[in-house]
C-alpha positions as CSV (number, residue, x, y, z in Angstrom):
1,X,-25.6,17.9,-1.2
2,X,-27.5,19.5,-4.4
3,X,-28.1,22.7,-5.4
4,X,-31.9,21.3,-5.8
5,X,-32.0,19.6,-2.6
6,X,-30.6,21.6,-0.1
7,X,-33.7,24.4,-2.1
8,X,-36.0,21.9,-1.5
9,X,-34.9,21.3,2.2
10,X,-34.6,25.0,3.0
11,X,-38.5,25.6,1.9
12,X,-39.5,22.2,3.9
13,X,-38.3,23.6,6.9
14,X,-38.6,27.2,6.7
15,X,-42.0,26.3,6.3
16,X,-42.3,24.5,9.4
17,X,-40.4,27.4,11.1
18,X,-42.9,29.7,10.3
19,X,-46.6,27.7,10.5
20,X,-46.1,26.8,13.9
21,X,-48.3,24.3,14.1
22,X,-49.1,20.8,13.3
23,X,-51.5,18.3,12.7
24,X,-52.8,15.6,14.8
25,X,-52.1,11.7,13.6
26,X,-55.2,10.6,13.8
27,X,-57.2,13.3,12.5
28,X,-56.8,14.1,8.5
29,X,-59.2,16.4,8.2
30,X,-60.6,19.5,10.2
31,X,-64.1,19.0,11.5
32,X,-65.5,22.1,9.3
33,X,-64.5,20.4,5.9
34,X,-65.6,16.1,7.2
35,X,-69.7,17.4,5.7
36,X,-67.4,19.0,2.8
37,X,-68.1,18.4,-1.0
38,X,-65.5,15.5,-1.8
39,X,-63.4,18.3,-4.6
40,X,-62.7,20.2,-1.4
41,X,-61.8,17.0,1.0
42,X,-59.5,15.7,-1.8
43,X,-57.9,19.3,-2.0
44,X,-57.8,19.6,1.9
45,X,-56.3,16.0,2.3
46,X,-53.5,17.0,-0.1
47,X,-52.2,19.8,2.0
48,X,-52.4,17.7,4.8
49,X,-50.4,14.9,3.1
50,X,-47.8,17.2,1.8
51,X,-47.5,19.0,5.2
52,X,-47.4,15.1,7.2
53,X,-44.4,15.0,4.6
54,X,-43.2,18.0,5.9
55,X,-43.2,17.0,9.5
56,X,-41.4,13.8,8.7
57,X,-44.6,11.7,9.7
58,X,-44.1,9.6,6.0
59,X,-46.6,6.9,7.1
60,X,-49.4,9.2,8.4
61,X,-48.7,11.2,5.0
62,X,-49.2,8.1,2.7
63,X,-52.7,7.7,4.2
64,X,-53.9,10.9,3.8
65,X,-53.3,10.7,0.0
66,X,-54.7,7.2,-0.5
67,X,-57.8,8.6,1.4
68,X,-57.5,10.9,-1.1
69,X,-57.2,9.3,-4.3
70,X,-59.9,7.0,-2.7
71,X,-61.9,10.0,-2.7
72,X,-61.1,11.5,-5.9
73,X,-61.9,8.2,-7.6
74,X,-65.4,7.7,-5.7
75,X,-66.2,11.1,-7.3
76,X,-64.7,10.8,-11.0
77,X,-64.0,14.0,-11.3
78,X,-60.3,14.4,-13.8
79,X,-59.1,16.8,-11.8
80,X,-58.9,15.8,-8.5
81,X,-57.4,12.5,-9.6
82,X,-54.8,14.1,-11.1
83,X,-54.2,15.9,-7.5
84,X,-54.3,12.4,-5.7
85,X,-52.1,11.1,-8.0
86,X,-49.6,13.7,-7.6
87,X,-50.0,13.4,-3.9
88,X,-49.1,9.7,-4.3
89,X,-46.1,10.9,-6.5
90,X,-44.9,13.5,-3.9
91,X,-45.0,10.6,-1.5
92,X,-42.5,8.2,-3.6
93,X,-40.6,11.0,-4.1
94,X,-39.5,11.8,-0.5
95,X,-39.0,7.9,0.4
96,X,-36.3,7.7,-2.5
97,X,-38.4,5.8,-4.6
98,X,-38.1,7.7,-7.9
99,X,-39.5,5.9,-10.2
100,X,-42.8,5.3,-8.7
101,X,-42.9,9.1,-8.2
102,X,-42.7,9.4,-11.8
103,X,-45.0,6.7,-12.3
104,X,-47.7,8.7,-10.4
105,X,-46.6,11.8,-11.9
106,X,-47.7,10.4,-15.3
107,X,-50.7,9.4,-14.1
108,X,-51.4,12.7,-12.9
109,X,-50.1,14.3,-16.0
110,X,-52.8,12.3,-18.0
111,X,-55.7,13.4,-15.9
112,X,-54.9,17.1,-16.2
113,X,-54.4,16.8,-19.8
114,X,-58.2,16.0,-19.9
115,X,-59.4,19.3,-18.5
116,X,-56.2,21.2,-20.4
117,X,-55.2,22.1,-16.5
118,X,-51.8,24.4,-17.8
119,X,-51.2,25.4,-14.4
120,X,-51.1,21.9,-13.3
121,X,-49.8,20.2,-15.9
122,X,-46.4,22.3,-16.0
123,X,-46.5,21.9,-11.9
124,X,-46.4,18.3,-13.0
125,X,-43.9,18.2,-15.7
126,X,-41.5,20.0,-13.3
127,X,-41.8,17.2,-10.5
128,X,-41.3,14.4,-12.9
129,X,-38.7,16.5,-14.3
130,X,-36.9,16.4,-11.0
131,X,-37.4,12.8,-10.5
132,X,-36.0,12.3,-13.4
133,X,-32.9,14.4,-12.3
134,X,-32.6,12.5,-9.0
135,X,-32.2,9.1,-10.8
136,X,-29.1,10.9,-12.7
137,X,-31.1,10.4,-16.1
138,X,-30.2,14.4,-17.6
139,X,-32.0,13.4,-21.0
140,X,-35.6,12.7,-20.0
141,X,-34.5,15.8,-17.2
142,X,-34.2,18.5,-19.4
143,X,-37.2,16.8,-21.7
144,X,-39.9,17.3,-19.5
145,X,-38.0,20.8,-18.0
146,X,-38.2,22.0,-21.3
147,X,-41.9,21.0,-21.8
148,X,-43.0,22.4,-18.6
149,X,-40.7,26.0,-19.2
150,X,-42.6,26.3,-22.7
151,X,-45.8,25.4,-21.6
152,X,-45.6,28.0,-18.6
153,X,-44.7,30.6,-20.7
154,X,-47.4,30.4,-23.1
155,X,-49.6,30.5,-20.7
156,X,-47.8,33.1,-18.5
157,X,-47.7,31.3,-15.1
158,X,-44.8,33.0,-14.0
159,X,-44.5,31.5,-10.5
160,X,-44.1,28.1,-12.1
161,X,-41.9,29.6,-14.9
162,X,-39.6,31.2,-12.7
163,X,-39.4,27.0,-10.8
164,X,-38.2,26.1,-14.2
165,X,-35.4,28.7,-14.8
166,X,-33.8,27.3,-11.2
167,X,-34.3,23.8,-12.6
168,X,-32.6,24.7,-15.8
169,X,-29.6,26.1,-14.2
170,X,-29.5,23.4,-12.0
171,X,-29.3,20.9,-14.8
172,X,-27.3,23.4,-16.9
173,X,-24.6,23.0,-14.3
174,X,-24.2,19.0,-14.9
175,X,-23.5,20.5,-18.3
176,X,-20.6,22.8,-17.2
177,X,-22.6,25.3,-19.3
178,X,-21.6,28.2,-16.6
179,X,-23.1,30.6,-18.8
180,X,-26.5,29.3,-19.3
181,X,-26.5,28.0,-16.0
182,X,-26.2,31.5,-14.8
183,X,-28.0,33.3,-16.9
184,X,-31.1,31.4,-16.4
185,X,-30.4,31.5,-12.0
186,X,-30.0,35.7,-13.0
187,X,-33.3,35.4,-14.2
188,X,-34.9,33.8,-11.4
189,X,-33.3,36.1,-8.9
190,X,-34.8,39.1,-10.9
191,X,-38.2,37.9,-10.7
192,X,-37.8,37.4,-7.0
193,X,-36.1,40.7,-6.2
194,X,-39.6,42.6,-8.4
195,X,-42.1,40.6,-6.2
196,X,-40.3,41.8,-3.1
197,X,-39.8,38.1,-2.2
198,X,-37.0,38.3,0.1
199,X,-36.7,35.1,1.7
200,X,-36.6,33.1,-1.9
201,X,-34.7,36.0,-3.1
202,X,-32.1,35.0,-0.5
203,X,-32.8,31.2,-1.0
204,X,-31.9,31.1,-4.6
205,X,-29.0,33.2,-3.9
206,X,-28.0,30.3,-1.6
207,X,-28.3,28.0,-4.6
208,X,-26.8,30.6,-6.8
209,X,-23.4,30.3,-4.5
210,X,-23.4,26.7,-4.7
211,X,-23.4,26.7,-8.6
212,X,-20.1,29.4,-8.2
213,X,-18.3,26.8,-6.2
214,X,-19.1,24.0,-8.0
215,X,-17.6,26.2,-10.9
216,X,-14.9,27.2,-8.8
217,X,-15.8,30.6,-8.7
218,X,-14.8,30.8,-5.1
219,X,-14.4,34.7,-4.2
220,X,-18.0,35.1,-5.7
221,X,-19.6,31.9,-3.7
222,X,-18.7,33.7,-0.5
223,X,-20.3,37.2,-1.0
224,X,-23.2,35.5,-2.1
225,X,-22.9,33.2,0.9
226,X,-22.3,36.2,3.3
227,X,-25.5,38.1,1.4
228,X,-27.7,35.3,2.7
229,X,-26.0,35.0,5.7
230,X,-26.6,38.9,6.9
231,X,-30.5,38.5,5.6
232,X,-31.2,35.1,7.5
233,X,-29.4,36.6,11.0
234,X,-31.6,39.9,10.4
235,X,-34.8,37.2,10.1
236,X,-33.3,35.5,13.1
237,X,-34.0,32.7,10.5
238,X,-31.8,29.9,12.5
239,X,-32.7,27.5,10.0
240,X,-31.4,28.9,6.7
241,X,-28.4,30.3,9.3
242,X,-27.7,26.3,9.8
243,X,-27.5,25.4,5.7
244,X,-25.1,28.7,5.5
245,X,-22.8,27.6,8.3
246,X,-22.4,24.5,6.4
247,X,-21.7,25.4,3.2
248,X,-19.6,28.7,3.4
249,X,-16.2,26.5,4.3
250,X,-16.8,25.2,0.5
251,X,-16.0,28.3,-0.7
252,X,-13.4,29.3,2.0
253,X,-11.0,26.0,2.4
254,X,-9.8,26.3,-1.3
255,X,-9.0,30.2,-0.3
256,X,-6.7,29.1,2.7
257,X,-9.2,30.7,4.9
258,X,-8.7,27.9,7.2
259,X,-9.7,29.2,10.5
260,X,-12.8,30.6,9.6
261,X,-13.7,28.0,7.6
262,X,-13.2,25.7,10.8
263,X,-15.3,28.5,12.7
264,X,-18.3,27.9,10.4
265,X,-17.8,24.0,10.8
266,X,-18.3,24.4,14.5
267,X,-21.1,26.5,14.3
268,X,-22.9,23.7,11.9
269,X,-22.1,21.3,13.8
270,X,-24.0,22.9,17.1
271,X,-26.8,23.5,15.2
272,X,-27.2,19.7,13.6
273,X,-26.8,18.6,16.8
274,X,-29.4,21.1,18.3
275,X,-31.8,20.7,15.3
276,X,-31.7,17.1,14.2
277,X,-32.2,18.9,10.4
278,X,-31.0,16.8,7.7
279,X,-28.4,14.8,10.5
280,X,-26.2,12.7,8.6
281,X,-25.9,14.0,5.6
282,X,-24.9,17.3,7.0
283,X,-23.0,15.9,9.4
284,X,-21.0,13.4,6.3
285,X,-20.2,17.5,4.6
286,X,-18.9,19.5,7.9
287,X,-16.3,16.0,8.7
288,X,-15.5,16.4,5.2
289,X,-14.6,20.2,5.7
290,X,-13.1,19.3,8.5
291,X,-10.6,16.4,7.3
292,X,-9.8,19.1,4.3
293,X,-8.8,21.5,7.0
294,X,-6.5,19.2,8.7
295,X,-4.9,18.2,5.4
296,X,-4.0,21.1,4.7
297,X,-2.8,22.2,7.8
298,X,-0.4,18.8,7.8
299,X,-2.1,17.2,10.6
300,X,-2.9,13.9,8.8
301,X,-3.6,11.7,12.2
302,X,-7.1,14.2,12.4
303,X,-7.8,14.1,9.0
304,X,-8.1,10.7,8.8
305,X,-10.5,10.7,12.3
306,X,-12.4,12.8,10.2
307,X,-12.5,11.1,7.0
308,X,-13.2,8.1,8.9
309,X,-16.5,9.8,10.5
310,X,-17.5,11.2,7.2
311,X,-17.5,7.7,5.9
312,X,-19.7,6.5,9.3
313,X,-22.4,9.7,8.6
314,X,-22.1,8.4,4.8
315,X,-23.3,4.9,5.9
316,X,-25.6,6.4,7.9
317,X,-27.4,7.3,5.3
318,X,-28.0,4.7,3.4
319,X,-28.2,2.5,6.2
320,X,-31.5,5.2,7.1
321,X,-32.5,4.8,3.2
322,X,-32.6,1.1,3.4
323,X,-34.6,0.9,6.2
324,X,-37.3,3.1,5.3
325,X,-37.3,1.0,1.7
326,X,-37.4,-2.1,4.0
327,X,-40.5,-0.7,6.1
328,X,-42.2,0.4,2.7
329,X,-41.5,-3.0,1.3
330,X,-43.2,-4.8,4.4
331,X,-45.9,-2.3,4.1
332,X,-46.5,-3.0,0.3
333,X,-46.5,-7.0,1.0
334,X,-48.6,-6.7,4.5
335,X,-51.1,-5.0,2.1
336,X,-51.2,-7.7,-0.6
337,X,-51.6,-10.1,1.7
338,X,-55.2,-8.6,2.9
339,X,-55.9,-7.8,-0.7
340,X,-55.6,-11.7,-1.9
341,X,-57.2,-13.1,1.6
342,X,-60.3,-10.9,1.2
343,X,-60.6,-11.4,-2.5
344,X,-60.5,-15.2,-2.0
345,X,-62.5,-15.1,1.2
346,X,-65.5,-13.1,-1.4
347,X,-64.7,-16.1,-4.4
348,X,-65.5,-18.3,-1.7
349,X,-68.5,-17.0,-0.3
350,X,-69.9,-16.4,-3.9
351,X,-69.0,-19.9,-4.8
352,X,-70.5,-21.2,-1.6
353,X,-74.0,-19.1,-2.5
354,X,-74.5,-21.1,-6.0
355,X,-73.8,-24.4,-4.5
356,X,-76.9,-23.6,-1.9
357,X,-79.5,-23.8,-4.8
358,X,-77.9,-27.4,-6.4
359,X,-78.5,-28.9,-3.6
360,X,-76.9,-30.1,0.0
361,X,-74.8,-33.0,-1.3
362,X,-73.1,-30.9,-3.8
363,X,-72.3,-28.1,-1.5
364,X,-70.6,-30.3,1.0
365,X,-68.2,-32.1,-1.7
366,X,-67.4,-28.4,-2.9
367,X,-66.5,-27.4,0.5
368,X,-64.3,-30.2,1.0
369,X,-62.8,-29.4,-2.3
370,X,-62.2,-25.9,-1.7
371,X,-60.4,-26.4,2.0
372,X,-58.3,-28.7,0.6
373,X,-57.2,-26.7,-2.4
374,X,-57.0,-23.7,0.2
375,X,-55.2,-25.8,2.5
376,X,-52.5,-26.9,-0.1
377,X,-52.4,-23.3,-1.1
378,X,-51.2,-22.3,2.1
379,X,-49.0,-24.6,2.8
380,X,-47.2,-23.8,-0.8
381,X,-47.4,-20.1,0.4
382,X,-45.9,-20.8,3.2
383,X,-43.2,-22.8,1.7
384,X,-42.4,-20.1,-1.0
385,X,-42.4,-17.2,1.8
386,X,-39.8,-19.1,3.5
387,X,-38.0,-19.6,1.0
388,X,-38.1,-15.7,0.2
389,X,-37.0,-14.8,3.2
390,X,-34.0,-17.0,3.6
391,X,-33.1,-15.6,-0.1
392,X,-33.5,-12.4,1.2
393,X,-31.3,-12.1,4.0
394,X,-28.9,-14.1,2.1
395,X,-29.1,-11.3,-0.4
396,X,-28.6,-8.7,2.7
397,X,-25.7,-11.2,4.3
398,X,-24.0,-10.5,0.9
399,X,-24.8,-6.6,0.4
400,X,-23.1,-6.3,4.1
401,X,-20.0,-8.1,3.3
402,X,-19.2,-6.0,0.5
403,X,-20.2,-2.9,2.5
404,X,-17.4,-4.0,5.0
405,X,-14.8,-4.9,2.7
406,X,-15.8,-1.8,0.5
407,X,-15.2,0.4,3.7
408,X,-12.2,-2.0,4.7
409,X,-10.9,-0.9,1.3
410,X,-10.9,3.0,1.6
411,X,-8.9,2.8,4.5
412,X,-6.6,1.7,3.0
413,X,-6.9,3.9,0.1
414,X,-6.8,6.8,3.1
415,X,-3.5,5.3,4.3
416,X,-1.7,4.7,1.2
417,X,-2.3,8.5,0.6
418,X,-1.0,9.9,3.9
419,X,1.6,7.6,3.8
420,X,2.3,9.0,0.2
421,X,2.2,12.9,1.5
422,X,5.2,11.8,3.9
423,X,7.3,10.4,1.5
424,X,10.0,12.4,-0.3
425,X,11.4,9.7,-2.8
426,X,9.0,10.1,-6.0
427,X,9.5,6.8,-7.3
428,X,8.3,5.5,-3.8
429,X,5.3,8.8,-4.4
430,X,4.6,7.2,-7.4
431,X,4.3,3.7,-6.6
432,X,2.0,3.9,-3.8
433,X,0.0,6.2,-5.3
434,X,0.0,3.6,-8.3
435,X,-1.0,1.0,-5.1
436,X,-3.9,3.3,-4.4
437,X,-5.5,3.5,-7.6
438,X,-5.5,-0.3,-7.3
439,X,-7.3,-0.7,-3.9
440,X,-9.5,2.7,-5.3
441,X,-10.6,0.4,-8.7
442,X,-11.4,-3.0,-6.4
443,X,-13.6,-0.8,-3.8
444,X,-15.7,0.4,-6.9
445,X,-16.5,-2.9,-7.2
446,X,-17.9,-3.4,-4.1
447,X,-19.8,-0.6,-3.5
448,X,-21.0,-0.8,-6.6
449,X,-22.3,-4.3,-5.2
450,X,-24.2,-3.0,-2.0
451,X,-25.8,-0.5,-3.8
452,X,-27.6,-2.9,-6.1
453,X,-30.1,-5.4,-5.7
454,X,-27.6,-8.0,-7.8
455,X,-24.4,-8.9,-5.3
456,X,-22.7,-10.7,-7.9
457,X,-23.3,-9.0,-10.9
458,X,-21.4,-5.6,-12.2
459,X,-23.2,-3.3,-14.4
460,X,-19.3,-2.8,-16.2
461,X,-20.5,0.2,-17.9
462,X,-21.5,2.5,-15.1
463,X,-17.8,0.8,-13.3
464,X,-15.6,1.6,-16.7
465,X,-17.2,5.2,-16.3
466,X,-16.6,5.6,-13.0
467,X,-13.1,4.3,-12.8
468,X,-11.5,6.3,-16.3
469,X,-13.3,9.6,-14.5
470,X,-11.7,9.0,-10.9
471,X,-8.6,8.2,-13.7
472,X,-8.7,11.6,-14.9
473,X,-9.6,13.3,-12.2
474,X,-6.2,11.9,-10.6
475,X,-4.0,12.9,-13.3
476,X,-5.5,16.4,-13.6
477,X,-7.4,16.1,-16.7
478,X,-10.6,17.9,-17.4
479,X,-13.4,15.9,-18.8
480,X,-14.0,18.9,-21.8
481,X,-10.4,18.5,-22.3
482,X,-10.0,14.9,-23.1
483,X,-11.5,12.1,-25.6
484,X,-13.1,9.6,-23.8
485,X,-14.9,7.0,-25.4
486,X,-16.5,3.9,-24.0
487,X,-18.0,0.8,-25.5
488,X,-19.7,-1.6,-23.5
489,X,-21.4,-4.8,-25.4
490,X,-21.5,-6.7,-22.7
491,X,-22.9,-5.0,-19.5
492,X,-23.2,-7.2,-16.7
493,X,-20.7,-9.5,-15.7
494,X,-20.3,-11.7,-12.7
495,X,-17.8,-10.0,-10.1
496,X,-15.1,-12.7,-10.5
497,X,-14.5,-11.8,-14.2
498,X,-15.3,-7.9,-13.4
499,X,-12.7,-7.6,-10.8
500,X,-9.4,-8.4,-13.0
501,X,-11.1,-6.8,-16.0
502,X,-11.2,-3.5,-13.9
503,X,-7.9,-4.2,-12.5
504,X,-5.9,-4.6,-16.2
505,X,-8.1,-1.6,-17.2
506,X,-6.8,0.7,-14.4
507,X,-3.0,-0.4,-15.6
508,X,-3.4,0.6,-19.1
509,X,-5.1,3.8,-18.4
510,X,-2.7,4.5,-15.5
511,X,0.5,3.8,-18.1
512,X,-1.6,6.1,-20.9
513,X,-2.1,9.1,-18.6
514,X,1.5,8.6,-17.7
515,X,3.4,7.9,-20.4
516,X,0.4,8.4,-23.5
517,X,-0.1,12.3,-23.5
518,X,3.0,14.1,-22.8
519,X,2.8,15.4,-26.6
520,X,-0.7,15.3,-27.3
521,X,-2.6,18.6,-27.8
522,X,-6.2,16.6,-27.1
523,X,-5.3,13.5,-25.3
524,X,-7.7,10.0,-26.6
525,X,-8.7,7.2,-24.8
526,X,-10.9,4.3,-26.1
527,X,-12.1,1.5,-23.3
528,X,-14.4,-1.1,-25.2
529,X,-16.0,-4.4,-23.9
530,X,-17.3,-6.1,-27.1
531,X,-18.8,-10.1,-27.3
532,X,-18.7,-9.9,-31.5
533,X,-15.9,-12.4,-33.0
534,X,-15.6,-15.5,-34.5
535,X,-15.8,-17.3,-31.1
536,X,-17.5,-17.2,-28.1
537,X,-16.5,-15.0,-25.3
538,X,-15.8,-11.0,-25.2
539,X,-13.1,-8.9,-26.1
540,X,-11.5,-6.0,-24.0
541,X,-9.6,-3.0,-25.6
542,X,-7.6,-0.4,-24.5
543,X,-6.4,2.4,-27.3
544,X,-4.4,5.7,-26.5
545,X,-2.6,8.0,-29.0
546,X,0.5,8.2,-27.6
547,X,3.7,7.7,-29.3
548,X,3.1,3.7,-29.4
549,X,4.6,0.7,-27.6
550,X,7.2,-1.1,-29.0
551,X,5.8,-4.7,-29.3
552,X,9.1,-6.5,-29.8
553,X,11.1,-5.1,-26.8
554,X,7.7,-5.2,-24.5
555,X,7.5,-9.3,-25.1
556,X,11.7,-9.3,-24.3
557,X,11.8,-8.0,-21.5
558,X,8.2,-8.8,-20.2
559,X,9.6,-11.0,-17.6
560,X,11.8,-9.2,-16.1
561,X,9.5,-5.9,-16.3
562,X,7.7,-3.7,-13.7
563,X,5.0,-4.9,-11.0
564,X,2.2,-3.2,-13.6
565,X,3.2,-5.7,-16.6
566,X,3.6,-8.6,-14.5
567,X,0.4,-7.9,-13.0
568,X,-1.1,-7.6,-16.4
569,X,-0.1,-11.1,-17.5
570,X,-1.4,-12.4,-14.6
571,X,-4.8,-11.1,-14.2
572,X,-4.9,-12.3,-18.3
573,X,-3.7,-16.2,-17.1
574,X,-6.6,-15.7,-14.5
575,X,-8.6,-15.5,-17.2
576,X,-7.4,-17.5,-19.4
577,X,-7.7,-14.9,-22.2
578,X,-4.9,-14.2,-24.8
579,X,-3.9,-10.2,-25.1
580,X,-2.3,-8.5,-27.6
581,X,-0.1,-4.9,-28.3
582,X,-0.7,-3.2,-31.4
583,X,1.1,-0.3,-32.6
584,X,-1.9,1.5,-34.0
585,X,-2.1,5.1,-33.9
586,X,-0.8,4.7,-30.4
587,X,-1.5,1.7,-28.4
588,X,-4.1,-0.6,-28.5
589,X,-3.9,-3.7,-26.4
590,X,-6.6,-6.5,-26.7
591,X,-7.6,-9.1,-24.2
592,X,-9.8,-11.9,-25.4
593,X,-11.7,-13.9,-22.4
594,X,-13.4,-17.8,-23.8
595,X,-17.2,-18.1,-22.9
596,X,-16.1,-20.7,-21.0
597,X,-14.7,-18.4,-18.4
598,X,-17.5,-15.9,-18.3
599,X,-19.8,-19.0,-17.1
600,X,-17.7,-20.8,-14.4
């Protein structure tokens, strides 16, 4: 979980905690405000729409801020557009759709430009802002943070400034900039701690103990964590007590505080169960304290149950994310449907009226025409509606199978690694770690494939990042401490030629991390996917700058060489590319696949 969601979260249902109340599903506004002016019914339908949202009641939200923009639109008035919109965006934002939210948000953003509405306009900036940050894009992120963060402290809106100094360390923290990071949360707890704001004091000190553990800084996440803890048992605040629970054993587990950090696992665990908050995510982070635990206390047979339930809460949620997108989706075309009924039932009628004044014969033969066109019309809809639906559970069909083997796949990663804890030989530690890596590279593939609308496509640049930084990570490289450089000309690729491609890349790197950088002060690694050269097709290249291969006695003894060479030459023959060694400021070995093979 984020720093910026679980914030997010804790004010949603503090909120809740504290109002009391809530508001009836059929009734979007109270009777004093239904003879209101429509400025204040826009305003009022907002904070219902945002506190709907609140509740969890997503569909009762939506229509309290189309009535809304309805509303605002009817009365023309810049300002309360921009409101609706935001509403709208607000709305997109809480059902995963992130770029509609931003969408929105820009349409909102224009609207308050026209009345020069600072207040709202940073407001805005800082939504799309986190949109931005949810769909992992950090550039257009910290764009719009820094717009809103100037803009609100020109105009000295300090409540909306101090929104922006969180964000920034939030993003900061992507960075590794600890120091930034930290200095701009420092700010933001001083301007809490001067209003006398305790409970976002405590909040952001929440978030502030998150960053620390995320940097590591373990020792200092748990004061912080046990700050907030002593304030939210004073408040009898069972809510932020439930987010605390969950998240001290992060800063615990790496301290060999083992049985409080279970403790604090158990105590979560009540309250999801109790509460409902948040279910399976929270549930996917205490299993995954709890497998650590067992880990490291050698009992392997529970980490694994564990690890195997943080995998079902995991599923879980997107399982829950698909189906609200689903129910949106059906929503969206239920609504499109009316739309082009009514608007053809009104062409009809208008059609129907002119006909009436040239006369009775000609109105009957346009008739005729029209219920035959509409007829034909309806059958082809019907046809290419079928058809859409057989495509798209097909395309669900596919996105399931890959979910399975994906999941089919990490348990076999998980068993190749206890397996490798028991074992004493390393060459034997070694080589089914090695195995691992393997299974590891082909289960990127799939869930990379479930995750997507495209189930036979791989975007090979986000899979080539991916698999060199689960690289690194295994052979205890930092990512400020290495050269890493990737080249990707050719981004999609169907999963038949992705699959050995990712396979022969996770050899070469493995034998570079291994063998590559014993005597290297900064160690370099260059991964490129190029379709330039004098014949159709694209080229795959692997550079370190090790010490160098040498090319004769690799093409000797090929044959009789290890499982990782052998495996090489094989995926290549798959293929049927040609590779190459060079000896060129290391290694560099190049694979050329024909055009031929990219389109069978």
């Amino acid at each position: 979980m984020t720093v910026r969601s679980t914030y997010t979260l804790l004010l949603i249902v503090y909120t809740l905690a504290q109002a009391g109340e809530s508001i009836a599903q059929s009734t979007w506004l109270p009777p004093s405000l239904e003879k209101a002016p429509d400025s204040a019914r826009v305003w009022a339908l907002g904070q219902v729409g945002d506190s709907l949202v609140s509740g969890g009641q997503l569909s009762n939200a939506r229509q309290a801020y189309q009535q809304a923009l309805q509303l605002a639109q009817r009365l023309g008035n810049p300002g309360s557009i921009g409101l609706a919109y935001r509403g709208m965006g607000y709305w997109y934002e809480h059902v995963s759709d992130y770029t509609q939210a931003i969408a929105y948000y820009q349409r909102a953003l224009s609207e308050f430009k026209k009345t020069s509405d600072s207040r709202n306009i940073a407001s805005t900036l800082y939504f799309i802002s986190f949109s931005y940050d949810r769909l992992h894009d950090d550039k257009q992120a910290f764009h719009y943070a820094e717009l809103g963060m100037k803009l609100a402290r020109q105009a000295g809106i300090n409540e909306v400034l101090v929104q922006f100094y969180e964000q920034m360390a939030h993003l900061l923290s992507h960075r590794k900039d600890e120091k930034q990071a930290d200095a701009y949360m420092q700010k933001a707890l001083a301007y809490y701690q001067q209003k006398g704001d305790s409970l976002t004091y405590y909040t952001a000190l929440f978030n502030s103990a998150l960053m620390d553990k995320n940097w590591q800084q373990y020792t200092r996440a748990e004061d912080k964590f046990r700050l907030a803890e002593r304030f939210a048992t004073r408040q009898n605040d069972s809510y932020f007590l439930g987010f605390i629970w969950a998240s001290m054993p992060y800063a615990l587990i790496p301290r060999n505080k083992l049985d409080e950090a279970e403790k604090y696992c158990q105590q979560a665990l009540t309250w999801v169960q109790q509460t409902g908050t948040n279910k399976y995510s929270m549930l996917a982070d205490i299993n995954d304290h709890l497998s650590q635990i067992a880990e490291r206390r050698g009992d392997y047979r529970q980490a694994l149950f564990y690890y195997k339930q943080q995998v079902i809460n995991r599923d879980s949620i997107v399982n829950e994310t698909k189906n609200r997108q689903l129910a949106e989706l059906e929503t969206r075309y239920q609504t499109q449907q009316k739309e082009v009924e009514i608007n053809q039932l009104l062409k009809t009628n208008a059609l129907q009226e002119r006909q009436i004044w040239a006369g009775i014969a000609g109105l009957v033969m346009l008739t005729l025409l029209l219920g035959t066109l509409f007829w034909l019309y309806r059958r082809v809809q019907h046809s290419r509606l079928k058809i859409q639906q057989q495509s798209d559970q097909m395309a669900l069909l596919m996105k399931e199978l890959h979910h399975r083997v994906k999941n089919n796949l990490a348990i076999v990663s998980s068993l190749l690694k206890l397996q490798s804890n028991r074992l004493s030989d390393e060459k034997a530690v070694q080589a089914v770690r090695e195995g691992q890596q393997r299974v590891e590279a082909m289960a990127m593939i799939h869930q990379r494939l479930y995750q997507t609308d495209q189930v036979t496509t791989v975007d090979m640049r986000e899979y080539l990042t991916d698999l060199s930084a689960s690289l690194m990570r295994a052979y205890g490289h930092q990512a400020d401490e290495f050269d890493l450089q990737l080249t990707v000309e050719q981004p999609k690729l169907d999963v038949d030629v992705a699959m050995p491609l990712g396979l022969i890349v996770n050899e070469l790197a493995t034998n570079a991390f291994k063998y590559a950088y014993q005597s290297q002060h900064r160690p370099f690694l260059r991964i490129a996917l190029l379709n330039q050269g004098t014949e159709p097709g694209i080229t795959l290249e692997v550079q370190d700058n090790g010490p160098g291969i040498d090319v004769a006695a690799w093409q000797l003894t090929s044959s009789q060489s290890s499982f990782g060479k052998r495996l090489i030459a094989s995926l290549s023959e798959q293929l049927e590319g040609e590779f190459k060694f060079h000896r060129q400021n290391g290694t560099l070995f190049r694979l050329f696949v024909p055009e031929v093979r990219l389109q069978a």
